[in-house]
KENU-87191 format. One record per residue (C-alpha): residue in three letters; x, y, z; residue number from 1. Coordinates in Angstrom, 3 decimals. Layout:
N
Ala;X;Y;Z;NUM
...
***
This chain:
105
Unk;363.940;51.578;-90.041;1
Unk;360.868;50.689;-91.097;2
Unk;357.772;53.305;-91.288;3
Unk;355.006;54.656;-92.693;4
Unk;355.185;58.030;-94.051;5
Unk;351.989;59.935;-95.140;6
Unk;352.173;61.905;-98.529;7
Unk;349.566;64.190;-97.816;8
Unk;349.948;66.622;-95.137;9
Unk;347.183;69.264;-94.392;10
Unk;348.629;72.652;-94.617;11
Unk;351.579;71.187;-96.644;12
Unk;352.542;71.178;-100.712;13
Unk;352.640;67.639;-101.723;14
Unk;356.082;68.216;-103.037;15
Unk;357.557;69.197;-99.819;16
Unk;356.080;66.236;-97.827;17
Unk;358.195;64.119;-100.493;18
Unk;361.240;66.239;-100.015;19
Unk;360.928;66.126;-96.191;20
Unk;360.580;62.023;-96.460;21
Unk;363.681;62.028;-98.445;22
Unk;365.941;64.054;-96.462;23
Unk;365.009;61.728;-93.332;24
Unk;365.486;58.773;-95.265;25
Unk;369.155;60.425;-96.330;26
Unk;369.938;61.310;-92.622;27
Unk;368.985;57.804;-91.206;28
Unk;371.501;56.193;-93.992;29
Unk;373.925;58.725;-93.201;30
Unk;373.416;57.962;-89.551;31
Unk;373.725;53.494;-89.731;32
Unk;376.617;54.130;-91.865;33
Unk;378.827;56.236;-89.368;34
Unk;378.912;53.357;-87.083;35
Unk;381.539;51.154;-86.286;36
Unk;381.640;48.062;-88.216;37
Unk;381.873;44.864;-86.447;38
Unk;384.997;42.456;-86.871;39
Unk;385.344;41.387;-90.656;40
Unk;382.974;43.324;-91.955;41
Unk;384.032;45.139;-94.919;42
Unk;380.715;47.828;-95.146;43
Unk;377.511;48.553;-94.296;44
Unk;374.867;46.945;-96.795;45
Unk;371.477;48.201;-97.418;46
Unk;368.188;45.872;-97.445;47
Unk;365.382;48.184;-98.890;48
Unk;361.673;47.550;-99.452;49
Unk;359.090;50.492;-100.895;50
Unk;355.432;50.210;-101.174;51
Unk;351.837;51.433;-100.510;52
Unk;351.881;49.029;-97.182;53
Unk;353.845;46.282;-95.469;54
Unk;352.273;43.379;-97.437;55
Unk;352.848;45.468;-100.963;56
Unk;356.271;46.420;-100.620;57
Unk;358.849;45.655;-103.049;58
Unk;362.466;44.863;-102.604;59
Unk;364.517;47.695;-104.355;60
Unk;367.889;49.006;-104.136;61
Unk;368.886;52.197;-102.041;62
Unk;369.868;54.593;-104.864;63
Unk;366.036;53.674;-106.418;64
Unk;364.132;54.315;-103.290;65
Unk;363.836;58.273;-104.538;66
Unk;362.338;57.122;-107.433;67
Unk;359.634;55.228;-106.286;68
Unk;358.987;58.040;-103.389;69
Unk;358.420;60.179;-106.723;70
Unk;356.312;57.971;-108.684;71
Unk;353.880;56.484;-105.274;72
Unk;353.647;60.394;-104.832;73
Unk;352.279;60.774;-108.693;74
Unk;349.940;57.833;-109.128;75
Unk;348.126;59.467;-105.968;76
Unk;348.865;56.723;-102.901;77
Unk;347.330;58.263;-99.851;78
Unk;350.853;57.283;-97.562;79
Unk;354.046;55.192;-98.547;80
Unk;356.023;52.074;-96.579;81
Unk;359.550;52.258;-96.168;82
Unk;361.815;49.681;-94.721;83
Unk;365.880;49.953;-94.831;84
Unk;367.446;47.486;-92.856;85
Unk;371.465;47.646;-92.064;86
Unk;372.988;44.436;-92.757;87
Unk;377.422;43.412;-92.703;88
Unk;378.574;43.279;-96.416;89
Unk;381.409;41.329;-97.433;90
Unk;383.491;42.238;-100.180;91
Unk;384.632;39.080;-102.661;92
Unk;388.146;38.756;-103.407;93
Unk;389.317;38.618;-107.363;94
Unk;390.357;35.524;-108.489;95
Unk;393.123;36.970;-110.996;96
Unk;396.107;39.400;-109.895;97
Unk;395.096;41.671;-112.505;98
Unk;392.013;42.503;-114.347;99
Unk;393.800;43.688;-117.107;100
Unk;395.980;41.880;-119.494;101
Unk;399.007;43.619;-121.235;102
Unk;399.622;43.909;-124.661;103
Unk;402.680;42.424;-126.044;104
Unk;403.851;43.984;-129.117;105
***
């Protein structure tokens, strides 16, 4: 997904038009991560970027977009860039059988 969401709607609290961009960014998540993974793929793996525009944005992590939807909506930006891309993650295998170590006594 990548789009451009306005924060100021005419006829619309501020605070709602945040709310609103939120819940679609939550659905669209929800959404790539219901489908099927392809062969040896362990997960779904988020690339997100958030910023004023396309040339602005900054690479963040998925948990932190809400953030910076709050604080782009505070310092006044007139609309707000979002970009999540769905990529295959790979989990890494422990080196070690345990990652503990017992106590001998």
């Amino acid at each position: 997904m990548k789009k451009t969401f306005p924060l100021h709607v005419p006829g619309k609290e501020d605070l709602r038009v945040v709310q609103a961009i939120k819940l679609e960014l939550t659905k669209y998540v929800k959404r790539e991560r219901r489908k099927t993974l392809p062969p040896e793929v362990d997960f779904w793996h988020f690339n997100c970027k958030v910023g004023v525009s396309n040339e602005t944005a900054v690479s963040t992590s998925l948990p932190d977009i809400s953030a910076n939807l709050d604080g782009m909506a505070a310092s006044g930006a007139a609309e707000v860039y979002v970009e999540i891309l769905a990529t295959p993650g790979f989990r890494e295998k422990r080196n070690s059988a345990s990652p503990y170590s017992r106590r001998t006594a």
